[in-house]
KETIFI-308633 format. One record per residue (C-alpha): residue number from 1; x negated, y, z negated. Coordinates in Angstrom, 3 decimals. Layout:
REM residues N
[NUM, [X, Y, Z]]
...
END
This chain:
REM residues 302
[1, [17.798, -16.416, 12.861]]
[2, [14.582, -17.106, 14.212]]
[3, [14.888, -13.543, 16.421]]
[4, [16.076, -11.700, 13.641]]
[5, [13.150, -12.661, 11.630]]
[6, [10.739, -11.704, 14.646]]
[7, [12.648, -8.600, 14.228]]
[8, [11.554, -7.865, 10.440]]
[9, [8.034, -8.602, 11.418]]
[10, [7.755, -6.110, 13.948]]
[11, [9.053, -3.583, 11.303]]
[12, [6.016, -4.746, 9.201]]
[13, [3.481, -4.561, 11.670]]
[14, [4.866, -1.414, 12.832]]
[15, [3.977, -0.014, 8.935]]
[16, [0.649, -1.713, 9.408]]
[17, [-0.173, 0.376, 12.205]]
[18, [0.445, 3.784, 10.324]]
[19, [-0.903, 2.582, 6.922]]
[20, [-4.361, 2.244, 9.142]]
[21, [-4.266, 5.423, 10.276]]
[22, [-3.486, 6.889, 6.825]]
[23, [-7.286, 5.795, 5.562]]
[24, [-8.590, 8.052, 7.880]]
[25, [-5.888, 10.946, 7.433]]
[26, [-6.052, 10.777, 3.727]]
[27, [-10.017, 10.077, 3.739]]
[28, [-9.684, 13.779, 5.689]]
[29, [-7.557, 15.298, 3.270]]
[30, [-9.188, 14.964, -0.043]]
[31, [-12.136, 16.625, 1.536]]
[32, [-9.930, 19.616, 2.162]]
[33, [-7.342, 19.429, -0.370]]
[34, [-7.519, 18.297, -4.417]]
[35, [-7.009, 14.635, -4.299]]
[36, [-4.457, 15.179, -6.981]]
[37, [-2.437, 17.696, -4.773]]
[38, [-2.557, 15.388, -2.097]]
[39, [-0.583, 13.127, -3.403]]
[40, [1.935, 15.062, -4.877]]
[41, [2.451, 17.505, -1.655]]
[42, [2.375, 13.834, 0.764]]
[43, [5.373, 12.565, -1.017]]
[44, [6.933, 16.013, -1.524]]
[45, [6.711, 15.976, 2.234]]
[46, [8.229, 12.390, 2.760]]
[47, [11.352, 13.182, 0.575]]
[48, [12.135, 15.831, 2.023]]
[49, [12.484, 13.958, 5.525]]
[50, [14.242, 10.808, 3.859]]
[51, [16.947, 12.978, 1.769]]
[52, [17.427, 14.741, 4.676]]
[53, [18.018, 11.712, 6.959]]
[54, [20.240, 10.260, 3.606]]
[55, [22.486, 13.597, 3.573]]
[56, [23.010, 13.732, 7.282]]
[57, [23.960, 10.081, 7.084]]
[58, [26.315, 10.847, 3.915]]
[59, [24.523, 7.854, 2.658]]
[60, [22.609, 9.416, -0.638]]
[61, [24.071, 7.365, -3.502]]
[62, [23.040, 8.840, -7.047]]
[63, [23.713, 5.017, -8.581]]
[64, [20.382, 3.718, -7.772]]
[65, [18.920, 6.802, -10.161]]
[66, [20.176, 4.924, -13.213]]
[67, [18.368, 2.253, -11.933]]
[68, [15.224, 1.229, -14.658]]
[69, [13.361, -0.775, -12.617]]
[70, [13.484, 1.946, -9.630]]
[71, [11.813, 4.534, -11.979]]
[72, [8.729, 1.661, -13.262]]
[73, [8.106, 0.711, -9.709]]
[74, [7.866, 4.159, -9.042]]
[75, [5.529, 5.107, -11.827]]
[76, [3.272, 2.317, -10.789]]
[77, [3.243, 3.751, -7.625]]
[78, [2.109, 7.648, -8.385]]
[79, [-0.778, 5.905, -10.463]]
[80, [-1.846, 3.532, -7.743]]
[81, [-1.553, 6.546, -5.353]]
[82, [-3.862, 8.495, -7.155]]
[83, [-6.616, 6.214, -8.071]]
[84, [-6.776, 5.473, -4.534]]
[85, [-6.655, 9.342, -3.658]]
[86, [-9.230, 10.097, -6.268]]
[87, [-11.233, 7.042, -5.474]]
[88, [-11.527, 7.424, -1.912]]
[89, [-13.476, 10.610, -2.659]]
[90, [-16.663, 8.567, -3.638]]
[91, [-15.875, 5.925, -1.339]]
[92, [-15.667, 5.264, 2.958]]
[93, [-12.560, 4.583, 4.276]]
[94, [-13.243, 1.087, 5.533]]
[95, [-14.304, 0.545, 2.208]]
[96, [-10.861, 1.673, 1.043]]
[97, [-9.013, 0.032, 3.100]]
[98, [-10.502, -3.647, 2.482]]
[99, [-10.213, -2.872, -1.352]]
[100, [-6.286, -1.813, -1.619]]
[101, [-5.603, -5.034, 0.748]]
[102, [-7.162, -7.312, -1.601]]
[103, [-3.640, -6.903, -3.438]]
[104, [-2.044, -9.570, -1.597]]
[105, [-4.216, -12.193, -3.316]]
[106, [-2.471, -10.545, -7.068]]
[107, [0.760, -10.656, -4.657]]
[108, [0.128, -14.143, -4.109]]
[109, [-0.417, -14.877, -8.267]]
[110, [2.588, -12.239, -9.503]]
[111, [4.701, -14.420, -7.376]]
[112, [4.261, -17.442, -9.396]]
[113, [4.748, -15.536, -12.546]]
[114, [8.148, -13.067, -11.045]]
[115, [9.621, -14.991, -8.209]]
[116, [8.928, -18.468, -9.409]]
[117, [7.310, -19.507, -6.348]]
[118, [4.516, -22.466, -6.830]]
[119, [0.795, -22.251, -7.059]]
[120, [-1.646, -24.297, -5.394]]
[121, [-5.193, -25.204, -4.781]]
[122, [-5.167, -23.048, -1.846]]
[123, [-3.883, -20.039, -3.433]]
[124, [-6.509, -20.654, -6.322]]
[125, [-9.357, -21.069, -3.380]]
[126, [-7.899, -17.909, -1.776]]
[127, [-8.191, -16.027, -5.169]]
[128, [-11.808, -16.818, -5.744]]
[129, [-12.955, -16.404, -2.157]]
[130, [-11.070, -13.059, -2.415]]
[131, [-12.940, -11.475, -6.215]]
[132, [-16.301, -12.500, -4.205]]
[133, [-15.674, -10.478, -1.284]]
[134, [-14.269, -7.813, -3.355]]
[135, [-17.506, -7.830, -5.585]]
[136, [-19.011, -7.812, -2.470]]
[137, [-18.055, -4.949, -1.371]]
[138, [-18.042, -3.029, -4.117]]
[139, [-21.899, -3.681, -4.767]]
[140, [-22.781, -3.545, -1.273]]
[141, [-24.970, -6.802, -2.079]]
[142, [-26.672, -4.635, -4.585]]
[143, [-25.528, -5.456, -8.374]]
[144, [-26.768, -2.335, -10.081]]
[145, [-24.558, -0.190, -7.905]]
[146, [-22.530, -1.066, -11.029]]
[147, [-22.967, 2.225, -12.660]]
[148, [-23.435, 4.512, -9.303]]
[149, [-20.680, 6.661, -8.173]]
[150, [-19.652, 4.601, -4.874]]
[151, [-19.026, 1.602, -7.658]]
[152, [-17.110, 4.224, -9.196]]
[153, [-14.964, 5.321, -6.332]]
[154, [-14.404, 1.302, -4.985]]
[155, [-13.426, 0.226, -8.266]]
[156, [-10.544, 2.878, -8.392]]
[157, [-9.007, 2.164, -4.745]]
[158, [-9.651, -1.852, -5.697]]
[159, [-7.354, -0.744, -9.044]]
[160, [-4.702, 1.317, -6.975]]
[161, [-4.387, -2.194, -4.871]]
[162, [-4.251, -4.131, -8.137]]
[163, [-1.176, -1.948, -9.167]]
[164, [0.631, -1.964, -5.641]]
[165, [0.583, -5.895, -6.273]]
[166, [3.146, -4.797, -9.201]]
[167, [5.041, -2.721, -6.437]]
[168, [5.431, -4.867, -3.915]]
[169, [6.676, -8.229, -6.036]]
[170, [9.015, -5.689, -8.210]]
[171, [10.262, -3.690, -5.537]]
[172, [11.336, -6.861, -3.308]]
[173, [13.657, -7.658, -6.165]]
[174, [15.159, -4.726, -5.822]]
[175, [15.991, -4.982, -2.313]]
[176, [17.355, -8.457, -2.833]]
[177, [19.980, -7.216, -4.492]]
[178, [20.386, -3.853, -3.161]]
[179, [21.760, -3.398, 0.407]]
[180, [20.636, 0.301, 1.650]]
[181, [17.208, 0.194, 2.102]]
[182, [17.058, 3.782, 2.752]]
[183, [18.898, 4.698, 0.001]]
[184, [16.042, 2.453, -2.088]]
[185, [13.411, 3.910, -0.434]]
[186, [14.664, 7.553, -0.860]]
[187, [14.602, 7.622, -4.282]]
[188, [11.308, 5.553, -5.000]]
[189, [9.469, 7.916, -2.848]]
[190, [11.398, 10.992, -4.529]]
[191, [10.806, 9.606, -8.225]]
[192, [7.419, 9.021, -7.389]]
[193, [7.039, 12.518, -6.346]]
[194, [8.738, 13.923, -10.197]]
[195, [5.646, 11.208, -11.663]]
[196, [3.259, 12.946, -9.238]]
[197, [4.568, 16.454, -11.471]]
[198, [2.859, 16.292, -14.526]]
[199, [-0.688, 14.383, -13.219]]
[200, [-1.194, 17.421, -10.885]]
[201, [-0.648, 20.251, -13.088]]
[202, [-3.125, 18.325, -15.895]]
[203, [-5.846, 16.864, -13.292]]
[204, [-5.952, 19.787, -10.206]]
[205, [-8.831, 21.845, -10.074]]
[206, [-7.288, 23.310, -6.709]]
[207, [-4.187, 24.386, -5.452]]
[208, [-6.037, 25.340, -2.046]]
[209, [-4.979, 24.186, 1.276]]
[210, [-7.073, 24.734, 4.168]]
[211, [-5.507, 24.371, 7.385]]
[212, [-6.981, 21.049, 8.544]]
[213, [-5.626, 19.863, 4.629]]
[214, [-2.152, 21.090, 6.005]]
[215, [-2.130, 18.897, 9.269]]
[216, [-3.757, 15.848, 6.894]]
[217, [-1.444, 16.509, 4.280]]
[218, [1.915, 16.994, 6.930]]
[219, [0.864, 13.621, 9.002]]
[220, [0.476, 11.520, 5.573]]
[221, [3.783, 12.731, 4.073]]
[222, [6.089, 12.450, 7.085]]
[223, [4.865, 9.149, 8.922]]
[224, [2.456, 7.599, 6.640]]
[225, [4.425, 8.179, 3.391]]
[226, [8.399, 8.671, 4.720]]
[227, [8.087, 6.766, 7.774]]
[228, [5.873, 3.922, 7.069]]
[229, [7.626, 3.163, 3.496]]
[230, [10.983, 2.964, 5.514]]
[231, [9.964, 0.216, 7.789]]
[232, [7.904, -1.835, 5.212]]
[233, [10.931, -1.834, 2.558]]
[234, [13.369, -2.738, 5.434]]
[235, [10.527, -6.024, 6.509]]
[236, [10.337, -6.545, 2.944]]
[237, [13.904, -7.182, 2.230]]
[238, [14.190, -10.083, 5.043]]
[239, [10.666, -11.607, 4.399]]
[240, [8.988, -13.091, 1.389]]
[241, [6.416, -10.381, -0.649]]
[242, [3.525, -13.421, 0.024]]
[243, [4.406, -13.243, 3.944]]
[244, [4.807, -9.843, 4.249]]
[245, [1.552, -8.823, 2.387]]
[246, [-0.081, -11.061, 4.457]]
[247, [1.339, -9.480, 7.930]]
[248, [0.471, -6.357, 6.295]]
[249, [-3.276, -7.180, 6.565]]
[250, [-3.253, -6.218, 9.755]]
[251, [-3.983, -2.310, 8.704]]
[252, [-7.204, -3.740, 7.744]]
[253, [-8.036, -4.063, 11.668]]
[254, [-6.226, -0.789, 12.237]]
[255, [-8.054, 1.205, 9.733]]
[256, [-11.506, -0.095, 11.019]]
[257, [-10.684, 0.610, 14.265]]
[258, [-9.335, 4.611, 13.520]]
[259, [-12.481, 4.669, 10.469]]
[260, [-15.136, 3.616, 13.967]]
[261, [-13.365, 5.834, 16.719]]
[262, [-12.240, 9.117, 14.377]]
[263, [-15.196, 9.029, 11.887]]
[264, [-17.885, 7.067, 12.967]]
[265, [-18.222, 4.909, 10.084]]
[266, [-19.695, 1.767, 11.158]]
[267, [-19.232, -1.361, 8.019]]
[268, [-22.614, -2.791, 7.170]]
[269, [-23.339, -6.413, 7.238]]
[270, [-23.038, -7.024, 3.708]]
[271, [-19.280, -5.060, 3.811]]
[272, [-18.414, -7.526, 6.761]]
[273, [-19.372, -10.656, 4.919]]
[274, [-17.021, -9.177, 2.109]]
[275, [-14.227, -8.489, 4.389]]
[276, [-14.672, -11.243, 5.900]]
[277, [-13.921, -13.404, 2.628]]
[278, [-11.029, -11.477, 1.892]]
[279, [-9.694, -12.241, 5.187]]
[280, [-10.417, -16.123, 4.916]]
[281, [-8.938, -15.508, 1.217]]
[282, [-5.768, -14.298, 3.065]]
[283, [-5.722, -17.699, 5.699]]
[284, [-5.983, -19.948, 2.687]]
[285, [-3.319, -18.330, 1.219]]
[286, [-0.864, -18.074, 4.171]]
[287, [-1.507, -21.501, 5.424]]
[288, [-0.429, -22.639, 2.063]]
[289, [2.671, -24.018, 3.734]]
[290, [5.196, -22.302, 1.613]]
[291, [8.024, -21.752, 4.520]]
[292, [10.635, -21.162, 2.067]]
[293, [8.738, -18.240, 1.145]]
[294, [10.729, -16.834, 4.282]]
[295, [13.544, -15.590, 3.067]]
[296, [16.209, -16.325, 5.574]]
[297, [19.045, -16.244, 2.901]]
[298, [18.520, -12.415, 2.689]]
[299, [19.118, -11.177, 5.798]]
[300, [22.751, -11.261, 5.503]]
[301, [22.613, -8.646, 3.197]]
[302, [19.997, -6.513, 5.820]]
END
C-alpha cells in the first residue's frame, strides 16, 4: 500500500513539474496572443489529445456528460483560467505562481466545510500566516500599490487560485466515485473548453497568433493543459485534496527556477518574505497530523 501510494505521489510531482513550466509558457503567450484566446485555443488543444487517446482506447463514455457537478467544476475552471490568463498580463510570473498556490490554504478550509475533515489551530495559524504573505506580495511591502495596475493583475491570479480551491475539493469527489480518470478528465477539460466559447468571442480584442504564440499556445495545451491535468486527477483520486495540494507546492520551486533561467526575473526581498510565509503557511498545515487525510481506501477503485 505504502508503494502504491509512493506511486500516486510521483504522478503529482510529475504535474508539479509541468505546472512550473506553464508560468513561464503562458507568461510568454499572453504577450503574443489575447489572453482570452489563450485559454480557449490551450484547452482546445488538450482535448483534442485526450479524446483522441479516449477513442483509440474505446474508452469515451458519454455518461459522465449528464454529470452536474462535472459541468460546475468545469465552469469554475474556465473562470479561474482566465483571471489568471488576464491577470498575469500586469503581473511577473513568480508573482503568479506564489499567488494561484496560495489555494491550498482555501483547500485546507473547503475541506472542513465539503469533506468533513477537522480544523485545527494549525490550519487556522497556516491561514493567517498565508493572507500575510499573500498581502505581501501583492503590495510588494508598499500598501498604496492598492490601486496600481500590478495590484490589479496579482489580485486576479490570487482570485483564479481562490476558485481552483473550489476545483480541486469538488473534483476529488468526483473521482471518488468515478473509476476512469481519463474519461473524468476528458470531459472537464473539453467542457471547460465549450465555457471558454462565449468569454472569448465577448472579451477578445485579437484573434492574432504570432508564431512564438503558436509554440506557447501548442506546449500549454498538450503537456501543461492535457498532460499535466491527466496525472494530477489520477494523484488526486488516491491521495487526500489537503495532501495533494500540498505536494503540489512544489511548482512553486519549479516556476522560480524556469521564471530565473528563461526570463530573468529575479523575486525581490519583500516577494521572498511573502513566499516564504506562504510556504511556512503550507508546513503548518501539512504537519497538522491528519494521516487519514491519505486516502488509502480509494485506491482500490484506481
Amino acid at each position: 500500500m505504502k508503494k502504491e501510494l509512493v506511486r500516486y505521489e510521483v504522478f503529482l510531482v510529475l504535474a508539479s513539474f509541468i505546472w512550473g513550466t506553464s508560468f513561464i509558457s503562458v507568461k510568454i503567450g499572453v504577450e503574443h496572443v489575447d489572453p482570452f484566446l489563450f485559454s480557449i485555443m490551450r484547452f482546445l488543444f488538450g482535448s483534442i489529445v485526450l479524446l483522441a487517446v479516449l477513442l483509440l482506447l474505446k474508452r469515451f463514455d458519454t455518461r459522465l456528460f449528464k454529470n452536474k457537478l462535472l459541468w460546475g467544476i468545469s465552469l469554475i475552471n474556465a473562470v479561474a483560467l482566465e483571471f489568471q490568463h488576464f491577470g498575469m498580463t500586469m503581473t511577473s510570473a513568480t508573482n503568479a505562481v506564489l499567488l494561484v498556490d496560495i489555494d491550498v490554504v482555501f483547500i485546507a478550509l473547503l475541506a472542513v466545510v465539503i469533506l468533513a475533515e477537522k480544523i485545527t489551530n494549525r490550519i487556522v495559524t497556516g491561514l493567517l500566516l498565508g493572507m500575510i504573505g499573500v498581502v505581501i506580495i501583492t503590495t510588494n511591502g508598499d500598501l498604496s500599490s492598492v490601486v496600481s495596475g500590478s495590484f490589479v493583475g496579482n489580485a486576479m491570479v490570487f482570485f483564479g487560485g481562490v476558485l481552483w480551491a473550489f476545483y480541486v475539493v469538488y473534483q476529488k469527489k468526483v473521482l471518488v466515485k468515478e473509476s476512469d480518470v481519463l474519461m473524468v478528465t476528458g470531459v472537464v477539460i473539453l467542457e471547460t473548453t465549450l465555457f471558454l466559447l462565449p468569454m472569448t468571442f465577448l472579451f477578445a480584442g485579437s484573434y492574432v497568433v504570432d508564431n512564438i504564440g503558436w509554440l506557447s499556445v501548442l506546449y500549454t495545451g498538450v503537456f501543461c493543459t492535457g498532460l499535466a491535468f491527466l496525472l494530477y486527477n489520477t494523484g488526486l483520486k488516491a491521495i487526500s485534496a489537503t495532501i495533494a495540494s500540498v505536494i503540489l507546492l512544489l511548482e512553486i520551486v519549479f516556476a522560480m527556477l524556469f521564471a530565473f533561467i528563461v526570463l530573468g526575473e529575479t523575486p525581490t526581498i519583500v516577494t521572498a518574505i511573502g513566499g516564504a510565509l506562504i510556504i511556512i503557511a503550507i508546513i503548518v498545515i501539512s504537519l497538522n497530523g491528519n494521516n487519514e487525510s491519505r486516502s488509502e481506501e480509494h485506491l482500490e477503485g484506481a
